[in-house]
C-alpha positions in Angstrom: -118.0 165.9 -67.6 -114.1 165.5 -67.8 -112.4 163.0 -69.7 -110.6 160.0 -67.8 -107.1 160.7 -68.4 -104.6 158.7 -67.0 -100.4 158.4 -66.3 -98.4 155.3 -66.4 -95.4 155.2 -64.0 -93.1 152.4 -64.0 -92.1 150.7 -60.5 -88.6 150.1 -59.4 -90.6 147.2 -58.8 -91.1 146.5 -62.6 -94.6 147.5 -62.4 -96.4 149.5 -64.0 -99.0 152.0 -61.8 -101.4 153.8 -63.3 -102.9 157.0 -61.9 -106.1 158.9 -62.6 -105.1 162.5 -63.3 -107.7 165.2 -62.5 -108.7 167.9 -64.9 -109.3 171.4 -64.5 -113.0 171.0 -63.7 -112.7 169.1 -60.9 -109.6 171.1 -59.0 -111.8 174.1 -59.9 -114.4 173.1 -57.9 -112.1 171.7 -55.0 -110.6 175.3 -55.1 -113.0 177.0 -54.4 -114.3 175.3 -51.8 -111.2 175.7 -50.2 -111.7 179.3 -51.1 -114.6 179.5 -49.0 -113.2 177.6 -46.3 -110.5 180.1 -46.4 -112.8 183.2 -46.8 -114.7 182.1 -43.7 -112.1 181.6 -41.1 -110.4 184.9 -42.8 -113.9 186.8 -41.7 -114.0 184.8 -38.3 -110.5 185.7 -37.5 -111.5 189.4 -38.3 -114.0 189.2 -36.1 -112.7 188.6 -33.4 -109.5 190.8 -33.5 -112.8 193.9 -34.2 -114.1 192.9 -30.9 -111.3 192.2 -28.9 -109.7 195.3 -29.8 -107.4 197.2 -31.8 -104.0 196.6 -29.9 -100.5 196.1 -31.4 -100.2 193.0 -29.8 -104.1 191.9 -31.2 -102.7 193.7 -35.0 -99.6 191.6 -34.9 -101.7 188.2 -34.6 -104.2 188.9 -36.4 -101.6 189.5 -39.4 -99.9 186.2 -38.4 -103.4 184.1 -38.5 -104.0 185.7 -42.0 -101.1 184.9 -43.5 -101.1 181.2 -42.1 -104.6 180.9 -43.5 -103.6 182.6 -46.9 -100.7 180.5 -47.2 -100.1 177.8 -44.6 -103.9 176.4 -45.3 -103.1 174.4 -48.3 -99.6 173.0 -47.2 -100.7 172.2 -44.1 -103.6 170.0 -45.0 -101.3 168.2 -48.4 -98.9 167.7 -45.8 -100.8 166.2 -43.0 -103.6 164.7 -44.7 -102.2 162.6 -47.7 -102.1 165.5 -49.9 -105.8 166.1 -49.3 -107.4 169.5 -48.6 -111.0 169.8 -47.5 -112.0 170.7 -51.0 -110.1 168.0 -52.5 -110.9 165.3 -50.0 -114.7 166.4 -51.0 -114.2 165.7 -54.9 -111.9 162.9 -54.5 -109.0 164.1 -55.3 -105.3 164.2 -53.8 -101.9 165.3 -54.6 -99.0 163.1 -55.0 -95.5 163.9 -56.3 -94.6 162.6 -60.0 -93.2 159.2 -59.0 -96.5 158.9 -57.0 -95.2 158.4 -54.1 -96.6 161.1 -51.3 -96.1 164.7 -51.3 -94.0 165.9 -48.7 -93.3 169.8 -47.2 -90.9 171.7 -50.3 -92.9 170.6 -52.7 -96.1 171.2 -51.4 -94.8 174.8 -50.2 -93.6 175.2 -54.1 -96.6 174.6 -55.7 -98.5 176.7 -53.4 -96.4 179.6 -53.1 -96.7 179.9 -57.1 -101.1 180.0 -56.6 -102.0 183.1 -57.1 -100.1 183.1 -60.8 -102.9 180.6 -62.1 -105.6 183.3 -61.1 -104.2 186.1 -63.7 -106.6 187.4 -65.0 -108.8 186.6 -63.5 -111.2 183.3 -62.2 -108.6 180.8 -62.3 -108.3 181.4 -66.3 -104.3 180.8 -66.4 -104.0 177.6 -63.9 -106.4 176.6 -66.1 -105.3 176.9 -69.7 -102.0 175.3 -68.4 -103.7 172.1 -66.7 -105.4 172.2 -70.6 -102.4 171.9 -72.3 -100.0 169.9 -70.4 -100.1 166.4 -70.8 -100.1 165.4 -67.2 -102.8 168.0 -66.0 -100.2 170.2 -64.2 -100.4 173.5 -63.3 -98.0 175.8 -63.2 -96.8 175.6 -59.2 -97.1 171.6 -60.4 -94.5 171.4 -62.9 -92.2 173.8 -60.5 -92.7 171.5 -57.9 -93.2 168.3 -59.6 -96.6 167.1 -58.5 -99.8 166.0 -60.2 -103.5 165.8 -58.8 -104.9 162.6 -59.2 -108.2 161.1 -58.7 -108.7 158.3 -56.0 -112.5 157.2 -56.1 -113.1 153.6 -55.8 -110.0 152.9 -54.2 -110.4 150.5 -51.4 -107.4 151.6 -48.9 -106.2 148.9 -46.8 -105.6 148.5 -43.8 -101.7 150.0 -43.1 -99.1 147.2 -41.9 -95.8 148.3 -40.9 -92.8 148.7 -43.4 -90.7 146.0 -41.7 -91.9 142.7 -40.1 -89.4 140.1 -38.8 -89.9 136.4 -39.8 -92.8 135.3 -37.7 -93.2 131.2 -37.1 -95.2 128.7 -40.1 -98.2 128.1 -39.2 -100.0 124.9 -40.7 -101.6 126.6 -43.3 -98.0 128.3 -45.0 -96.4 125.0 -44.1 -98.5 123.3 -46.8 -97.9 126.5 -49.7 -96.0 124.9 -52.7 -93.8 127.8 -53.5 -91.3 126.0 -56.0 -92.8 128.3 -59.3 -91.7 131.3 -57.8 -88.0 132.7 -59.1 -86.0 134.4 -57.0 -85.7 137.5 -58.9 -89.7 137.7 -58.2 -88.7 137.2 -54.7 -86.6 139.8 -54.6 -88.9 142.2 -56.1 -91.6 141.5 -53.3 -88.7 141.8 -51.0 -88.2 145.3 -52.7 -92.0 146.4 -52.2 -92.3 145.5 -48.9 -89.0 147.2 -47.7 -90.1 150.5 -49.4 -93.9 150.6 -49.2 -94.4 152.9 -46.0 -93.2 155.7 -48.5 -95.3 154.6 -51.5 -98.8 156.9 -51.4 -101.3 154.3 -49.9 -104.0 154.4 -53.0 -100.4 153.6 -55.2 -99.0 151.1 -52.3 -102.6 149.1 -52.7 -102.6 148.9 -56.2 -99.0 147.5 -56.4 -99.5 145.1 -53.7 -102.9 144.0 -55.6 -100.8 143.8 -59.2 -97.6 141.5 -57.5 -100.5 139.3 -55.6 -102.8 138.7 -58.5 -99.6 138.0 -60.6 -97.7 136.0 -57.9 -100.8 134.0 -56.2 -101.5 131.6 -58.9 -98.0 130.2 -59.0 -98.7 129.1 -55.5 -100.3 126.1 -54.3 -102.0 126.1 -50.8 -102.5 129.5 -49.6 -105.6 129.8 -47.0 -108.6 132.7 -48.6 -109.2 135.7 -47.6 -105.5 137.1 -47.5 -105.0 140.4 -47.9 -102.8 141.0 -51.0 -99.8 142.6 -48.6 -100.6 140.0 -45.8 -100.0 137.5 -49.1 -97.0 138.9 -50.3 -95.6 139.1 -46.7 -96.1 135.6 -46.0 -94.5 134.5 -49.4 -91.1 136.3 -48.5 -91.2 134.9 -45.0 -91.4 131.4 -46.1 -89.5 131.5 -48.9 -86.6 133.4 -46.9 -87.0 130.7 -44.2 -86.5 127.7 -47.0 -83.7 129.3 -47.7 -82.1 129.1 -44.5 
């Protein structure tokens, strides 16, 4: 049993988001099944260069799929699949850089280029002692590279929409939405999430979009249910930007 720990990361939004951080248990046992993983396709590859043959041409990629497997695996996968290897993506777990927005290629090849360190001595006993002690659950290739692991059970991942939508016409249901409680500067900050969202890490972009609806919707008269909180807060700027014109 770990203990919930959790980070609070303030918005340029003016929110507040708060993340899940995984302990050493958990990325333990997302390790090593990564490890297997890993093990396997190192044994298959080996295989297969034993029965092909033992040719310089067969040596030379056999040596390249090892070291893609050894050190490309993890990258690969954070980089591809939301920060998610197999063996995270099987405990729940992702990584995301501090600001929680997604991890992208340097980092990721930082934090995993520093690995093996957290083995010494032996069984994972460095990585850790230092996710232990640190107050953000980072290992050491995390604080080099400025990530964290966080949990992301529960979450309810919406649908994506795109990063930019242009005005679209009223319809009779936003013609009727009494806006006039809404300020301008809470405009402007929906404005601000909507423009930057497609870079926001989507179990961070849903919860944002879900704090600025749940705060923003009750000021509004009108609005139709069953909105999406995005499809909401989409539909607010649009009117309100047509008003204006």
């Amino acid at each position: 049993m770990e203990y919930e720990d959790r980070l609070t990361i303030a918005t340029p939004e003016g929110l507040e988001l708060s993340l899940q951080l995984a302990g050493a248990a958990s990325r333990f046992v997302a390790a090593s099944v990564d490890l297997a993983i890993q093990l396997a396709l190192l044994i298959a590859v080996g295989v297969v260069a034993a029965v092909v043959g033992g040719g310089g041409v067969v040596v030379a990629v056999y040596l390249i799929l090892v070291f893609l497997i050894i050190f490309g695996y993890d990258v690969a996968f954070e980089v591809l699949n939301a920060g998610r290897t197999p063996g995270k993506q099987l405990n729940g777990l992702r990584v995301v850089r501090v600001s929680g927005h997604p991890v992208t290629f340097l980092p990721s090849c930082i934090r995993n280029v520093i690995r093996p360190i957290d083995f010494l001595p032996g069984w994972y006993l460095l990585g850790a002692t230092v996710i232990l002690a640190t107050s953000k659950n980072q290992r050491i290739g995390d604080i080099v590279a400025g990530t964290l692991v966080i949990r992301q059970r529960g979450v309810r991942k919406q649908v994506p929409l795109p990063s930019v939508r242009p005005p679209v016409p009223a319809t009779v249901a936003e013609a009727v939405w009494d806006t006039s409680r809404i300020t301008p500067d809470e405009v402007a900050t929906v404005a601000q999430f909507l423009e930057r969202r497609a870079s926001i890490d989507d179990s961070a972009r849903s919860q944002l979009a879900r704090t600025l609806a749940s705060r923003l919707q009750p000021k509004v008269t009108g609005v139709p249910p069953g909105l999406y909180p995005e499809q909401f807060l989409e539909r607010l700027v649009s009117l309100r930007r047509r008003s204006a014109s």
